[in-house]
N, C-alpha and C positions, 0 to 999 in steps of 0.2 A: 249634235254635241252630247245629249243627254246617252243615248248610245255608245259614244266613244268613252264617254267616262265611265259608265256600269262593263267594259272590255278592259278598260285598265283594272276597275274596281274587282272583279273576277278573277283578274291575276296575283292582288295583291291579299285576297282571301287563301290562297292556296301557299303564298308565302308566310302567310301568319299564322300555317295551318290548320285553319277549316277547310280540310281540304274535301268535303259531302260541298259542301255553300258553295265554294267555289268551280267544282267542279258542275255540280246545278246550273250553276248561273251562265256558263260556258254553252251544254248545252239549249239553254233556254235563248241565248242572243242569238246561236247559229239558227234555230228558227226565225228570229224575230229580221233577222237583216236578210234571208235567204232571196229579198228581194233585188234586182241587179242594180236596182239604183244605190242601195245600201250594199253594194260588192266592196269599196274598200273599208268599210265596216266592218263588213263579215271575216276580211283578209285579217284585219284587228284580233278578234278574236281566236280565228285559227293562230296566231301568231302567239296569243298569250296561251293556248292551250299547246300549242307546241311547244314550246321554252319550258310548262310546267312537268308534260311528258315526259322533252329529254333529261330534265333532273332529276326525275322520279326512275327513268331507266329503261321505260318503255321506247327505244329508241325507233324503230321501223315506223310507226303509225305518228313518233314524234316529227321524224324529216317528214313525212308526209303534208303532216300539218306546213311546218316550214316552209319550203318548197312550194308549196300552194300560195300560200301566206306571200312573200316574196313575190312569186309572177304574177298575182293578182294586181298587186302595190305597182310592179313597174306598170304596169297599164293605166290604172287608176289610185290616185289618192298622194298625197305630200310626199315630196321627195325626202325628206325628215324620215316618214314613216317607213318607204322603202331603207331606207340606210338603215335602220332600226333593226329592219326585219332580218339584214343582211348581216349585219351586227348577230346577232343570237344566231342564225342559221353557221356562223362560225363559228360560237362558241360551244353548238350543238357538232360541227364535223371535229372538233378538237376532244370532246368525251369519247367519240367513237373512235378516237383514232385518226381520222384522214387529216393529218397535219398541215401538207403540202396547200390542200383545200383552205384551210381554215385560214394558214397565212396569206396567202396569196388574195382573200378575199377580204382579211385585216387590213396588207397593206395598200390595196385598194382604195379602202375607206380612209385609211388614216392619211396618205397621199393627196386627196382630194378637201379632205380638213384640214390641213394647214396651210392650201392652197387656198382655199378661202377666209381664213383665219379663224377656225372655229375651235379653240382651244380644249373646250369639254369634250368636245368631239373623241378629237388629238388625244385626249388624255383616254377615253374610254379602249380607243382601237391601241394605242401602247400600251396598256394595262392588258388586252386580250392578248398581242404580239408575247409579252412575258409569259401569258399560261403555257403558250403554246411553246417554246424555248424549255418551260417548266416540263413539260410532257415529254419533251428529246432529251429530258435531264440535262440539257444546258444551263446551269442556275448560274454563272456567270452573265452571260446574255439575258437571262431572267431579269436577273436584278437590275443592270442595266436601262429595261425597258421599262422595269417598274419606278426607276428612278424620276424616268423622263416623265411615267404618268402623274408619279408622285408633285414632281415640281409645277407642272403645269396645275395640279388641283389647291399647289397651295399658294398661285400666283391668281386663282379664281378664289380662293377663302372655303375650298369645299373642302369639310373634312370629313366627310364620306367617304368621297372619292381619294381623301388621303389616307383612311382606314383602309379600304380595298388594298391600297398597293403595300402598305406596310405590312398589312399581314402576310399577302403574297410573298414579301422580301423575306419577311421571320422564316415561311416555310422554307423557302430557298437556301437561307442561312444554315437552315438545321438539317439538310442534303449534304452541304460542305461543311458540315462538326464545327460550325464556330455556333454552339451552344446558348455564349452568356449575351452575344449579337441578336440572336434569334430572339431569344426573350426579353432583350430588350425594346426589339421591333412591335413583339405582342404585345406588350404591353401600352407604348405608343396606339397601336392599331386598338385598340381599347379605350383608352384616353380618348380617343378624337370621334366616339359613335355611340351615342346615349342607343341605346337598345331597342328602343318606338322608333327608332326612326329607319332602321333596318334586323329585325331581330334576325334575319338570317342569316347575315354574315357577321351579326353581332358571336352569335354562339358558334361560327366557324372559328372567329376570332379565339374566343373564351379554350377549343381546343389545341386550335395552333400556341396557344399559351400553355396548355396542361402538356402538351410535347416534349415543351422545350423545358419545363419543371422536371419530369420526370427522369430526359437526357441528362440535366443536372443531381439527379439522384433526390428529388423532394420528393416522392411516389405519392404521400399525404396530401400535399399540398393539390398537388395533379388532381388526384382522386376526386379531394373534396371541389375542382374546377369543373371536372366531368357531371359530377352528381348533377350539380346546376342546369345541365341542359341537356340532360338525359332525355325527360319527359318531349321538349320540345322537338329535338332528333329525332325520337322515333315515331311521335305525331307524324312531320315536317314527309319523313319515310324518304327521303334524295338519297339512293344510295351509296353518290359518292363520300357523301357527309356524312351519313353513318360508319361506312365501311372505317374512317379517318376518327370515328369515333371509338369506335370499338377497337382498334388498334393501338389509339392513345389509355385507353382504359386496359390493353391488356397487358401493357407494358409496366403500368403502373402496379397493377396488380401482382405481376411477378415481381417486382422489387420489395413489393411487401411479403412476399411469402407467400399469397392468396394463390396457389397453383390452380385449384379447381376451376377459380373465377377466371383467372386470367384464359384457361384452357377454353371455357367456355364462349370466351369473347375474341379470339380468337380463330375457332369455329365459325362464329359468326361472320364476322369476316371473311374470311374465305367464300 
């Protein structure tokens, strides 16, 4: 037990970015479990080092991890933890692109959660089903999916998991130009996540909010939203969160006239 919690506690270091500690601690467990009786341990950890790979970008060595992580699990350890593992290994084929994959192994899972009535479940694998719709630019079906994840987290009191989806909805809003919608979703998705308790989709949140200010022509407003989690963004270093950063900051910047800045961030991006 002591084991599985310093594998969770590793991942949740790289989330809050330390990400020297965390990535230390990763390989420090892969020795200490390298024993076969500690194999779905060890699966533990590949599993949190894969998840933090593929948001960081390093994608090849992250399936890797994945992929291992997973066939280890169906052999040995909680069937929870295999779903877990199958869970993020989709949400990893859906960054790289392979859609088809990603859904098909969502609705897998989320098919088999409602079948046994596991609602958080249900709501995590509909909440994934909308990225993946989000990524086909589907933001009809996005929203949709996000609705169902939505309703199910707020028939459980989680409002976490009702942050996630709201925000997801704001961004989907602001694909289809209904603006004053979007930002009112951010906002929502803000309201409902004291920041300790997930700071990293806390400041995804904070951006899909400076977005949909800037769509509305507030560029200040934006700016001063940006400034706030600037530091943490480029710690954190998840490319797609950055890239989503730097696009909302360069937008904002051109409406103020800051050409240079914006050019510069913009660059970046790319």
């Amino acid at each position: 037990p002591w084991l599985r919690l310093r594998a969770c506690r590793a991942g949740m270091l790289v989330e809050t970015g330390e990400m020297a500690a965390g990535r230390a601690e990763f390989e420090a467990l892969l020795v200490l479990t390298a024993q076969p009786a500690d194999a779905a341990i060890h699966a533990l950890v590949l599993l949190e080092r894969g998840v933090h790979r593929s948001r960081s970008g390093d994608w090849a060595i992250a399936q890797q991890d994945l992929i291992s992580a997973c066939e280890q699990l169906k052999r040995q350890g909680p069937a929870l933890d295999r779903d877990l593992c199958l869970g993020h290994l989709a949400n990893h084929y859906q960054r790289v692109g392979d859609i088809d994959e990603a859904l098909q192994l969502l609705q897998t899972l989320n098919d088999a959660a409602r079948q046994r009535g596991a609602t958080c479940d249900s709501a995590i694998y509909s909440f994934g089903i909308g990225q993946n719709h989000q990524a086909r630019r589907r933001w009809a079906e996005a929203i949709r999916s996000f609705d169902e994840a939505s309703e199910a987290n707020k028939r459980l009191g989680e409002n976490v998991g009702m942050s996630y989806s709201e925000h997801a909805t704001a961004y989907s809003l602001l694909k289809l130009g209904r603006v004053q919608e979007a930002l009112d979703f951010a906002q929502r998705a803000l309201d409902h996540l004291d920041r300790s308790a997930d700071p990293r989709q806390y400041d995804l949140n904070v951006v899909t909010r400076a977005e949909a200010l800037a769509a509305l022509g507030r560029a200040a407003e934006a700016n001063a939203e940006l400034d706030r989690v600037e530091s943490a963004m480029r710690t954190r270093a998840e490319q797609p969160s950055l890239a989503a950063w730097l696009g909302a900051r360069a937008a904002a910047m051109r409406q103020l006239g800051r050409w240079r800045e914006a050019y510069q961030a913009l660059a970046e991006e790319r």
